[in-house]
N, C-alpha and C positions, 0 to 999 in steps of 0.2 A: 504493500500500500504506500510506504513513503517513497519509495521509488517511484512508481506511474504517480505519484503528488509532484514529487520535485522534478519527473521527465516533463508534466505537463505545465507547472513553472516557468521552465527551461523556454518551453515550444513558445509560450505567451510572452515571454519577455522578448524574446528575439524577436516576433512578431510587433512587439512593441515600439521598438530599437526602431525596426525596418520604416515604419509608420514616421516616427521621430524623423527620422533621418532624412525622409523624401523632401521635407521643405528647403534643408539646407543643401540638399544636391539643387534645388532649381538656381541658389545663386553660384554656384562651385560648378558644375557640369562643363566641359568646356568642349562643348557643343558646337553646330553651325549648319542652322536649317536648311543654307542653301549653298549646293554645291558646284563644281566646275572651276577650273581656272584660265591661263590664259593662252598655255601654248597649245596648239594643236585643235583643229577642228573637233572634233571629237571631247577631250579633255576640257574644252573651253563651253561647253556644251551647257545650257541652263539645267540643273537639277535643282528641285527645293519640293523639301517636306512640307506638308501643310499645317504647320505645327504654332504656337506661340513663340515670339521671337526672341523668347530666352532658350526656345529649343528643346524644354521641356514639356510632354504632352501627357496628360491621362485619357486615353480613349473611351473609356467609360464603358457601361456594360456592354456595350455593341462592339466595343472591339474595332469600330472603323478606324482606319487611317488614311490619308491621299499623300499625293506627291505628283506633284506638275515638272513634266517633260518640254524644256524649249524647244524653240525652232533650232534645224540644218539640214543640211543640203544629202546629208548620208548618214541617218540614222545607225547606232549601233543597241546592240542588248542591255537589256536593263537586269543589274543584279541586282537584288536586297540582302541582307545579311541580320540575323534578331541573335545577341549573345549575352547572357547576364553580366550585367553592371558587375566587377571586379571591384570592390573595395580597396583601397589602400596598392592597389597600384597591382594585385594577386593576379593569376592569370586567368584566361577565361576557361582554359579545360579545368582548373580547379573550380569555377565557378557553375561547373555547366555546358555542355554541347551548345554550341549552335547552330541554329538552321540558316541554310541559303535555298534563294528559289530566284530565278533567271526566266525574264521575260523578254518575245521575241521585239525586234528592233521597230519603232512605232515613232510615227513623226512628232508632232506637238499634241497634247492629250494630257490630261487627268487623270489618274489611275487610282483607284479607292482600294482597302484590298480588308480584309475580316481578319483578324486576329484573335487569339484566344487571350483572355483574362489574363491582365497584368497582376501576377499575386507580388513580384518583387520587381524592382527597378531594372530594365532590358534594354541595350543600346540597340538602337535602327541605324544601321549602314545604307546610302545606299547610293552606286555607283553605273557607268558606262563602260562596259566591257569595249576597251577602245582599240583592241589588236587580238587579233589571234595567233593561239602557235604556231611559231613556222618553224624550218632547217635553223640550227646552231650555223653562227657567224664568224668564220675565221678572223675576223676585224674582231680586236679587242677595246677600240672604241665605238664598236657599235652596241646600237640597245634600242628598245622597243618601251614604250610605256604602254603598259597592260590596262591601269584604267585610270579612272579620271581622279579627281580628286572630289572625295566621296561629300555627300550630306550626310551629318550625323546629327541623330535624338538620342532622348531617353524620354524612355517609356515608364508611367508611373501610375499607382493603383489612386493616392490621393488626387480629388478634384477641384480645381482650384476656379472662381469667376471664369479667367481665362480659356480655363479647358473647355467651359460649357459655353463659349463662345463658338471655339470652334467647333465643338462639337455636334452644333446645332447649324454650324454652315457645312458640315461634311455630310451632316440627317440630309440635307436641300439638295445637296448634288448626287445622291442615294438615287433619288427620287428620278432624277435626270442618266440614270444607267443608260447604255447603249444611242444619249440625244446630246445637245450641248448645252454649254452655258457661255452665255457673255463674257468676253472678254474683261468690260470694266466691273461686273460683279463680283467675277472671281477676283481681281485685284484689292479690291474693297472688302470683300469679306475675311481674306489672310493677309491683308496688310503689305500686298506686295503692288504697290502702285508707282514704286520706282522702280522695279526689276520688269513688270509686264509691260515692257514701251518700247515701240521702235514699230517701223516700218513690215518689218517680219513677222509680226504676230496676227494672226487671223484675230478677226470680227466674235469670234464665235470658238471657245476650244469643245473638243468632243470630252464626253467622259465614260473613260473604262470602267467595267466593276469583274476581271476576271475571273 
């Protein structure tokens, strides 16, 4: 009996910890919703989570997530990556497997995707598969960059005003699966009203739910 008392103790403290802990990861997390950089078509490529712009998210019971794909001229594959938050710097097979799932190469689009229950804090990768393998290089300054320079979250069980912001503009584009949405609504509703601009972006983005 004091064993299964103090194992059950144990379970609720840690769970306790976990709880505590999530407010101070939203100002620590050193996150960045929106991905891509500058060299390389490809690499330079718009990616961004549709997250809060501290880049911490609680998806709430529904589990939705999106992430908006820019314009270019030669779409490549979309990877995501979900691996438990590492504490103190530990690694992530100490912390837990993580999954990866690869989507095929898609122009400009929204992609929503279901997720199961955030019970502990999950980092969201997610990246432009921007080469594929070829033949090894007798040139020892040659080299290839594989992918882009990723958008990173963290995924978290508490809900904060924020969340339920977005939360409730990712419910609105549910609704719009397999149709579009406005170009200046979806800027307006995630906050991305200097990144959605220019010339290249359609009137209108589609939105995936695969």
């Amino acid at each position: 009996m004091r064993i299964t008392s103090l194992a059950l103790a144990l379970t609720l403290g840690l769970e306790a910890s976990a709880v505590l802990a999530q407010p101070n990861l939203r100002s620590t997390f050193p996150g960045r919703r929106i991905g891509g950089g500058t060299r390389g078509e490809c690499a330079a490529r718009l990616l961004a989570h549709l997250v809060p712009t501290d880049s911490v998210f609680a998806p709430g019971a529904t589990g939705t997530v999106g992430l908006l794909q820019g314009p270019t001229a030669q779409p490549r594959p979309l990877q995501i990556e979900l691996r438990p938050n590492s504490p103190g710097g530990g690694s992530a097979a100490a912390a837990g497997a993580s999954q990866r799932r690869q989507f095929p190469a898609a122009a400009v689009e929204v992609t929503l995707l279901r997720l199961p229950a955030v019970a502990s804090p999950v980092v969201w990768e997610s990246s432009y598969v921007c080469a594929e393998a070829g033949p090894a290089s007798t040139d020892p300054l040659s080299f290839v960059e594989a992918v882009s320079p990723p958008a990173l979250s963290l995924l978290v069980r508490e809900t904060t005003p924020k969340d339920q912001a977005i939360q409730a503009s990712l419910a609105k584009l549910r609704g719009r699966c397999g149709a579009q949405v406005e170009r200046t609504e979806l800027a307006r509703s995630f906050g991305l009203e200097d990144v959605i601009t220019g010339p290249e972006w359609p009137e209108r983005i589609p939105v995936r739910c695969p």
